[in-house]
Backbone as a chain_set.jsonl record, in Angstrom:
{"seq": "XXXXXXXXXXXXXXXXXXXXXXXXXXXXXXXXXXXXXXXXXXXXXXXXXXXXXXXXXXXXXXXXXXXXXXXXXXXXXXXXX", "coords": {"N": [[137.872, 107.778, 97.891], [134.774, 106.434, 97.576], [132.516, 107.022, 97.402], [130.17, 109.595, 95.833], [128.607, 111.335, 96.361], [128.952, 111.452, 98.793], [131.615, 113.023, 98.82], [130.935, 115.386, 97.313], [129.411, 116.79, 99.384], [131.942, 117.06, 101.46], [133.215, 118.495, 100.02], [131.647, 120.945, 100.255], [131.649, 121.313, 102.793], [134.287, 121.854, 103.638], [134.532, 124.431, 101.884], [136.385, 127.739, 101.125], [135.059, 129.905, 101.104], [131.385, 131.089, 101.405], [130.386, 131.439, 97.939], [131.386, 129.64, 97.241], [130.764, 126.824, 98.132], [128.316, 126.773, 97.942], [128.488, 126.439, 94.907], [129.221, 123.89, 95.246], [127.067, 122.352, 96.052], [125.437, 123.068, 94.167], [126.568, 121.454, 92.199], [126.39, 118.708, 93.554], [123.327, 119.004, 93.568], [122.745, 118.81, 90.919], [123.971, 116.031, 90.155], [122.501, 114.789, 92.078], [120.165, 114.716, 90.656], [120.404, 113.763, 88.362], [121.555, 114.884, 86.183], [123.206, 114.904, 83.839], [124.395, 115.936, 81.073], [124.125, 119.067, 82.319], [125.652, 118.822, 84.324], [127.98, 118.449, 83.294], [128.755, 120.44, 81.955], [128.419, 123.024, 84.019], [130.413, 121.751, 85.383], [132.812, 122.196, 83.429], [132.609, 125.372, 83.605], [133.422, 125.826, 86.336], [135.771, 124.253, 87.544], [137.24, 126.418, 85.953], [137.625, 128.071, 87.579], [139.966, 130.289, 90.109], [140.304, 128.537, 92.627], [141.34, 126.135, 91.854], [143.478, 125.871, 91.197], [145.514, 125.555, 92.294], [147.197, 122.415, 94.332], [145.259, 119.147, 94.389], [142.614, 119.045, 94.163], [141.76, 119.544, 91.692], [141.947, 117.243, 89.923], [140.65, 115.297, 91.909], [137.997, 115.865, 91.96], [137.418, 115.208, 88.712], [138.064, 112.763, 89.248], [136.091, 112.121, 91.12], [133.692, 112.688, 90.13], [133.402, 112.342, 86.954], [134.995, 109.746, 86.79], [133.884, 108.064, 88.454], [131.609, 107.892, 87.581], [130.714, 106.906, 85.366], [132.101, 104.364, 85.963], [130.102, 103.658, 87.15], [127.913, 103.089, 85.718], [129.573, 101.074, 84.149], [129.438, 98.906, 85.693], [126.75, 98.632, 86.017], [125.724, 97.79, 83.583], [127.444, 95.152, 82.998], [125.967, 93.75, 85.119], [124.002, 93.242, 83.839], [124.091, 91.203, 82.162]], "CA": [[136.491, 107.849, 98.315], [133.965, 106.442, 96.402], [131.031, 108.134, 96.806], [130.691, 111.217, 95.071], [127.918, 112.635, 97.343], [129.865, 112.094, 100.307], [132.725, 114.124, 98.647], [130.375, 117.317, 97.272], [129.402, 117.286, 100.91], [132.788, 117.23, 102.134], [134.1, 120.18, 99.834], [130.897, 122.18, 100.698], [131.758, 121.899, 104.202], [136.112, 122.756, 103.632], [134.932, 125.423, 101.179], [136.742, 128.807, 101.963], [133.945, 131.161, 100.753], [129.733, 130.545, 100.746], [129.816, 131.243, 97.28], [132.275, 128.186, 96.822], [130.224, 126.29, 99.205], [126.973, 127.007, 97.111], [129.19, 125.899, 93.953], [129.515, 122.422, 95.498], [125.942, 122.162, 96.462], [124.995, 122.974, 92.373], [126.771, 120.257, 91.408], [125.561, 117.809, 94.649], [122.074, 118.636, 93.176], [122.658, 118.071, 89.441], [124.372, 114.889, 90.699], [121.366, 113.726, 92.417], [118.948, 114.888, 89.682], [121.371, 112.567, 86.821], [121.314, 116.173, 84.951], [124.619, 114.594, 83.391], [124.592, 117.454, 80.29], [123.984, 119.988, 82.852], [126.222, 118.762, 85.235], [129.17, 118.408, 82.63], [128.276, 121.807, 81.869], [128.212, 123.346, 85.133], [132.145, 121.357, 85.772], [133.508, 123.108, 82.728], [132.532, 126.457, 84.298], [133.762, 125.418, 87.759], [136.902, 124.482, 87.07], [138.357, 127.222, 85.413], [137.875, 129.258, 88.757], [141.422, 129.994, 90.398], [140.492, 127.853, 93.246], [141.818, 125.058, 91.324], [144.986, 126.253, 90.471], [146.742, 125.287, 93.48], [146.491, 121.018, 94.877], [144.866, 117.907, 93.896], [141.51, 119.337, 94.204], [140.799, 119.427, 90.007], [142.033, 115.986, 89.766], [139.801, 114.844, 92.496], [136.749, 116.119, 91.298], [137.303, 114.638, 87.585], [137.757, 111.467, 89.069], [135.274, 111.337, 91.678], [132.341, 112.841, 89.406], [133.28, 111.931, 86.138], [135.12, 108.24, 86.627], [132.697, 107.033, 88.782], [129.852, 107.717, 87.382], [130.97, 105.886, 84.187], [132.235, 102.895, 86.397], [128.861, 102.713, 87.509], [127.554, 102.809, 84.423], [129.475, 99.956, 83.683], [128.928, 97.876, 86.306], [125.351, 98.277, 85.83], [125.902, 97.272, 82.261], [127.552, 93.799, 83.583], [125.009, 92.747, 85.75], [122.52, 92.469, 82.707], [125.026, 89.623, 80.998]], "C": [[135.606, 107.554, 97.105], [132.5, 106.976, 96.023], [131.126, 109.428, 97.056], [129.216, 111.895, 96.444], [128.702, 113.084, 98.511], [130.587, 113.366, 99.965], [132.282, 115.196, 98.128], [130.253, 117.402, 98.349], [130.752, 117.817, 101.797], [133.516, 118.433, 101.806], [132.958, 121.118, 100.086], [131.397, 122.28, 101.406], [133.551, 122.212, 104.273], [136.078, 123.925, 102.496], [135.482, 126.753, 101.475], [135.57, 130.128, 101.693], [132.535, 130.197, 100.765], [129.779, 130.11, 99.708], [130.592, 130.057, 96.833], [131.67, 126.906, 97.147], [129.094, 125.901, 98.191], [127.48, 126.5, 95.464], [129.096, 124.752, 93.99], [128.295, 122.016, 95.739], [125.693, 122.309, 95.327], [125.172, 121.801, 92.138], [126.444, 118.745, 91.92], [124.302, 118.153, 94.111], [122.279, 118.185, 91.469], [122.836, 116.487, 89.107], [122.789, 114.088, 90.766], [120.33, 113.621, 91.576], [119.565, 113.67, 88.563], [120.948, 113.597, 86.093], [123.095, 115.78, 84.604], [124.665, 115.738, 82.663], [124.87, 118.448, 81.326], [125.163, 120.149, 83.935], [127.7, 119.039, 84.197], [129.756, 120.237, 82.383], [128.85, 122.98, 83.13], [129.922, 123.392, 85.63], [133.129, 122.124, 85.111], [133.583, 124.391, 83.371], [133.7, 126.501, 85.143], [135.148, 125.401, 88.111], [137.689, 125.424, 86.831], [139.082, 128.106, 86.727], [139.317, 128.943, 90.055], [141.575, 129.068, 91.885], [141.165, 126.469, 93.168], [142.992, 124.724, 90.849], [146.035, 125.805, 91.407], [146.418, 123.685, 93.885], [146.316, 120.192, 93.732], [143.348, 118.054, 93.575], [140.884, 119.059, 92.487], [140.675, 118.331, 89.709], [141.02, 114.59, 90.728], [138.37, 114.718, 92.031], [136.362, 115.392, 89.974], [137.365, 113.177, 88.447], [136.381, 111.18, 90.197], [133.759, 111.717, 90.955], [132.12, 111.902, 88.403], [133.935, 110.209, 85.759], [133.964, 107.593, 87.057], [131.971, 107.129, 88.266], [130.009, 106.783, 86.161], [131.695, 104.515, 85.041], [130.843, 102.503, 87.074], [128.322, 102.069, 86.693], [127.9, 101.285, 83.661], [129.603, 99.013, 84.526], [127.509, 97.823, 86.66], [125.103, 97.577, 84.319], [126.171, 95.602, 82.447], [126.758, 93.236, 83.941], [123.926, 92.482, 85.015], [122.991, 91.237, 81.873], [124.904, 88.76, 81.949]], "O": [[135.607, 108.125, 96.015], [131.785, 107.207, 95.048], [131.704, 110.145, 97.873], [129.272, 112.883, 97.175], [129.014, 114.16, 99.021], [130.394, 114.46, 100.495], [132.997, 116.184, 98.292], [131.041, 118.238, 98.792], [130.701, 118.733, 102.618], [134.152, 119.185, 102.545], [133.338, 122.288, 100.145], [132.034, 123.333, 101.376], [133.905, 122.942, 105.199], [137.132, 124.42, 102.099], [134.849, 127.124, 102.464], [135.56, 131.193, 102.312], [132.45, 129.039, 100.354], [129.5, 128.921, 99.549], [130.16, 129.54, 95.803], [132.005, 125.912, 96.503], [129.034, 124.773, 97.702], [126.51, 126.14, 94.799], [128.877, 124.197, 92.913], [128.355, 120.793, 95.611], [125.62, 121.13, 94.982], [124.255, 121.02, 91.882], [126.269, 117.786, 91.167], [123.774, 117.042, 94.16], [121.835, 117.118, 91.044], [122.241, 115.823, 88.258], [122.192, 113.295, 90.037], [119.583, 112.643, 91.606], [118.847, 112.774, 88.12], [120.004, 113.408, 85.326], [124.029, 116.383, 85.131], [124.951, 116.741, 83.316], [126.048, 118.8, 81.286], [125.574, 121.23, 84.357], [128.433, 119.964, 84.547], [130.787, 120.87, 82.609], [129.793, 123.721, 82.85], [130.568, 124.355, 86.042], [134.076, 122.659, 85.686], [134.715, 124.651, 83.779], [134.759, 127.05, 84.84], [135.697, 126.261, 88.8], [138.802, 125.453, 87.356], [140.207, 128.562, 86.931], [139.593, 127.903, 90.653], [142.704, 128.85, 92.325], [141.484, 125.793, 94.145], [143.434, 123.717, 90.297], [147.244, 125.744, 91.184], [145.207, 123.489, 93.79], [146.817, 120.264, 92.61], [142.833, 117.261, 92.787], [139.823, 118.51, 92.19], [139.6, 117.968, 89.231], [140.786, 113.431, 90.383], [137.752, 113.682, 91.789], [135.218, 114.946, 89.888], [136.45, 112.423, 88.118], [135.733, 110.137, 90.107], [132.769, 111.047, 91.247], [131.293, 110.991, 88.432], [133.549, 109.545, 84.797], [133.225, 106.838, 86.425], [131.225, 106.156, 88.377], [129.243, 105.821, 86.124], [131.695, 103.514, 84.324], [130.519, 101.376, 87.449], [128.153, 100.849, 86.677], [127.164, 100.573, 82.977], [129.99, 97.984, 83.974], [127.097, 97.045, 87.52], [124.152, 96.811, 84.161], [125.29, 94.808, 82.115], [126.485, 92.167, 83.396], [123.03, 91.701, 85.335], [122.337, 90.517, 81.118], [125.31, 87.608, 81.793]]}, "num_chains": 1, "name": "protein.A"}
């Protein structure tokens, strides 16, 4: 999946708790704000919590936050050459 909003939306709505829910919605607004620091920030936290300990779920998240947003990055970079 390549867009990352879709997929905060999609783990808000399979989160097993609110406050997990409300976790994924933080980082769906930092997202949309481009609070990159804040957001990086925010992931470190996020992470550690034992929801992550089990699955594919950590590995998801790193790539659909933090790859894409740097493959955008550089395919916005391209289209100025």
């Amino acid at each position: 999946m390549k867009d990352v909003i879709g997929y905060l939306k999609q783990q808000q709505s399979k989160s097993p708790t609110p406050e997990m829910a409300s976790e994924w919605h933080s980082l769906e607004d930092l997202y949309n704000r481009k609070l990159w620091h804040q957001l990086t920030l925010k992931l470190t936290v996020f992470v550690l919590d034992p929801y992550f300990s089990k699955g594919d779920t950590l590995i998801q998240v790193q790539y659909q936050i933090r790859i894409q947003q740097h493959l955008h990055t550089l395919e916005m970079c391209c289209e100025t050459f």
